[in-house]
N, C-alpha and C positions, 0 to 999 in steps of 0.2 A: 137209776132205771135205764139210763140210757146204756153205760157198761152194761148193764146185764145183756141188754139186746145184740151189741154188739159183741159179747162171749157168746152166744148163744148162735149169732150167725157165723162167728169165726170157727166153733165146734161143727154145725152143719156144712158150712163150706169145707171144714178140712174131712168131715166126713167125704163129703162129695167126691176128695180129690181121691182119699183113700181104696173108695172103690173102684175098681180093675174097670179102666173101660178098653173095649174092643181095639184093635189099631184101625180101622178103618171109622171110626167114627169121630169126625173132626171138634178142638176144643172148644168152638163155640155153639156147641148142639149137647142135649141134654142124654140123647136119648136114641139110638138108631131110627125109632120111628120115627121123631120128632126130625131127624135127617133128611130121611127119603121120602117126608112130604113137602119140606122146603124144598128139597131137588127136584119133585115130581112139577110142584107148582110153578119155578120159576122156569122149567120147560113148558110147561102149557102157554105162561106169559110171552116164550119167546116165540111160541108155534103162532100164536095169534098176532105179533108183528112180523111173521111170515107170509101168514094168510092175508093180512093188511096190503103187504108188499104186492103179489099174486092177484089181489082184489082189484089193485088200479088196474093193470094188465086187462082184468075181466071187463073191467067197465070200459076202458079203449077198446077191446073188443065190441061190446054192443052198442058202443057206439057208432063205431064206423059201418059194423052190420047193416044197423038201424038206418044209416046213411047210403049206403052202398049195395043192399039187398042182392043185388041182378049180380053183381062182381064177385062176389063174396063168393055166390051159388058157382059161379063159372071156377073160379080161381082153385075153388078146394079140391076138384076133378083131379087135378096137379098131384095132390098127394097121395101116398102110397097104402089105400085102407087096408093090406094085409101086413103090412112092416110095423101098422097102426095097431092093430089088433095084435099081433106076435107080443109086443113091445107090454101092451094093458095085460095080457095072458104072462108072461113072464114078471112083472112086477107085483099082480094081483098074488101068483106064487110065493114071490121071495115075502110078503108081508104077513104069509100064513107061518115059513119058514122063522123071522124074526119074532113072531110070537111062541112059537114052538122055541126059541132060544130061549126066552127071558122064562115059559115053565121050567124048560128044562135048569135053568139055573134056580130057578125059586126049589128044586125039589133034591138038590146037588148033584144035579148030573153032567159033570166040569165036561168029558167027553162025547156027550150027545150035545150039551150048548154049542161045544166046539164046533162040531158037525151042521149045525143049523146056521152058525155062522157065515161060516165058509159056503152052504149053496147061499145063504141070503147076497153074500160078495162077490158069488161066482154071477147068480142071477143080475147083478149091476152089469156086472163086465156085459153080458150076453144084450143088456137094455143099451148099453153103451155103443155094442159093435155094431145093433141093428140101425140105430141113431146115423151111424156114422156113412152105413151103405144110403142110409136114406137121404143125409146130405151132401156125399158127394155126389148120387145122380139129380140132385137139385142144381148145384155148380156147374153140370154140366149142359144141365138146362139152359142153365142161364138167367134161374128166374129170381135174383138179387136187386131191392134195391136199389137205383139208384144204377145199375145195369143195362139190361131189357129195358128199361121200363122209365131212364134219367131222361132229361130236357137235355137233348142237343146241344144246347144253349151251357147248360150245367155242368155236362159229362163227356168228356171228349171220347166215352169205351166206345161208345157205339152209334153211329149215323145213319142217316133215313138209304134205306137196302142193304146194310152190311149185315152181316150174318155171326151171331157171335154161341157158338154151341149152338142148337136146335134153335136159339130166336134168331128173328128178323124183322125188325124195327122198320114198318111199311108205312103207308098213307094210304089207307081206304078211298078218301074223301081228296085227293090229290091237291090238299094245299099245295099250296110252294115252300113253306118254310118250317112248320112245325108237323111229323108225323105223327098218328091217332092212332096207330094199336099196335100189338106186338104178337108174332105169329110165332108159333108154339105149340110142340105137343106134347101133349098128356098122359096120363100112366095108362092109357087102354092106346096109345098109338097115331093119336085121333090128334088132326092138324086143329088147332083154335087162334081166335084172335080174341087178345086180353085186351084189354081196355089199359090204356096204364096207370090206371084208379088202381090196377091190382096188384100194385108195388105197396099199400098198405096192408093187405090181406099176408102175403108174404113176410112183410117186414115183422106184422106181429106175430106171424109164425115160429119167424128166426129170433126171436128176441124172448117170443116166451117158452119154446119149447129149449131154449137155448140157454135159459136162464134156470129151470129146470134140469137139466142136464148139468149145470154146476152141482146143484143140491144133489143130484147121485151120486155127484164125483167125492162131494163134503159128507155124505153119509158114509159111502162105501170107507172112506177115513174113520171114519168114527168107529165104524165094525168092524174095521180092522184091528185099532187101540184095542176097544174092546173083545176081539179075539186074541190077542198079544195077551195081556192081562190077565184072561180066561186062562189060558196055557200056563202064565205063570202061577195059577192058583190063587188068584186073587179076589176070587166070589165063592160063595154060601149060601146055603138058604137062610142064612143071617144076613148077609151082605148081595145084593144082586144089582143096587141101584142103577149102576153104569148101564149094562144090559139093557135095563127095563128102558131107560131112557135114551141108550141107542137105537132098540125100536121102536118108539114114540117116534123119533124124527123120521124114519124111516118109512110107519105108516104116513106122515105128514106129506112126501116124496111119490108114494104111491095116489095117497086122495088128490093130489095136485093133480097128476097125469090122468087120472079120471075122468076129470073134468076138461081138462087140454083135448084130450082123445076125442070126444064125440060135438067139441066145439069146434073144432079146424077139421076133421076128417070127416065127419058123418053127417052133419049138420047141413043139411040142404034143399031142397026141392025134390020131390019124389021123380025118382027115372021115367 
């Protein structure tokens, strides 16, 4: 009985091998579909320890918020809400574009994918360039960390009246030894005294909006492979996987900056 079972699966399995499969469908998958739901799902698994990642960020954010309320409000004036908004309007774009790639690949059309690809990587660059005007008049600010904003004691950049970019590290309250705020001004022109509590506001700026700006740069990679590939012919409306789940991460990139956007830039006390 048992020979028979096993003729019986040696004939199905050598059936199995007999039948032509696809070149893109790897040996341990049965079935194309059976492929690109494994591949579908094990990018949802890794989008959700991304989101995890991003998630601590969020909760340091509301936390210190929660802490610092008054700072927080003063601190965000600093940034640039039209570089903000440029940046959400250009990326909102390229994720309508990255969907427009993966129809266009589901319906075979290798040279309109191509095309959707390319603005989706063109629109990185452009999210990129604006990033970059907006961190270096941040530099020049001076409004870094440990900067503006270090313990005397800590940080030999800057001392009570020196001037380093637009700050200057003063004493309101003319202690003798430790200075309390940091004079500075803002994207309307407007002289301020920071508190230097708002070396935290900053700091999770630079870290998360910085951290993010990796993931453009690992996306914009990924659309690139996957326009290489495009080029070489290597999708169908039988085959698109890669596509479909290089913009899955790519939405993932945009829904980050979503939420970035209107928690550091907009997020504040009514004018």
């Amino acid at each position: 009985m048992a020979n028979v079972s096993e003729t019986a699966g040696s004939a199905a399995h050598a059936g199995h091998d007999d039948h032509a499969h696809p070149s893109f469908l790897q040996h341990h998958f049965d079935t194309p579909t059976q492929q690109f739901n494994a591949s579908k799902l094990g990018m949802w698994v890794f989008i959700a320890t991304e989101i995890l990642m991003f998630g601590g960020l969020f909760c340091a954010y509301a936390i210190w918020r929660g802490l610092e309320p008054e700072i927080f409000d003063q601190a965000h004036h600093f940034l640039n809400k039209i570089l903000g908004a440029t940046n959400t309007i250009v990326l909102l774009f390229s994720s309508l574009t990255a969907a427009l790639a993966v129809r266009s690949a589901q319906v075979g059309k290798r040279n309109l994918t191509s095309f959707y690809l390319v603005v989706t990587i063109l629109c990185a660059c452009v999210f990129l360039v604006v990033k970059y005007f907006e961190y270096s008049h941040k530099f020049h600010l001076g409004l870094l960390p440990g900067h503006c904003f270090g313990h005397p004691g800590l940080s030999a950049a800057i001392e009570k009246g020196q001037e380093v970019g637009t700050c200057l590290r003063m004493d309101v309250d003319k202690a003798p030894v430790i200075p309390e705020w940091v004079k500075a001004v803002d994207e309307e022109g407007k002289v301020t005294l920071l508190s230097p509590r708002a070396n935290m506001f900053f700091g999770l700026y630079f870290v998360m909006t910085g951290l993010h700006a990796v993931h453009v740069i690992v996306g914009m990679s990924l659309l690139g492979w996957v326009l290489y590939k495009n080029i070489q012919g290597k999708f169908s409306p039988a085959y698109f996987t890669p596509v479909d789940l290089g913009a899955l991460y790519w939405h993932l990139v945009d829904l980050v900056w979503i939420y970035l956007f209107p928690l550091l830039y907009l997020v504040g006390k009514p004018e």
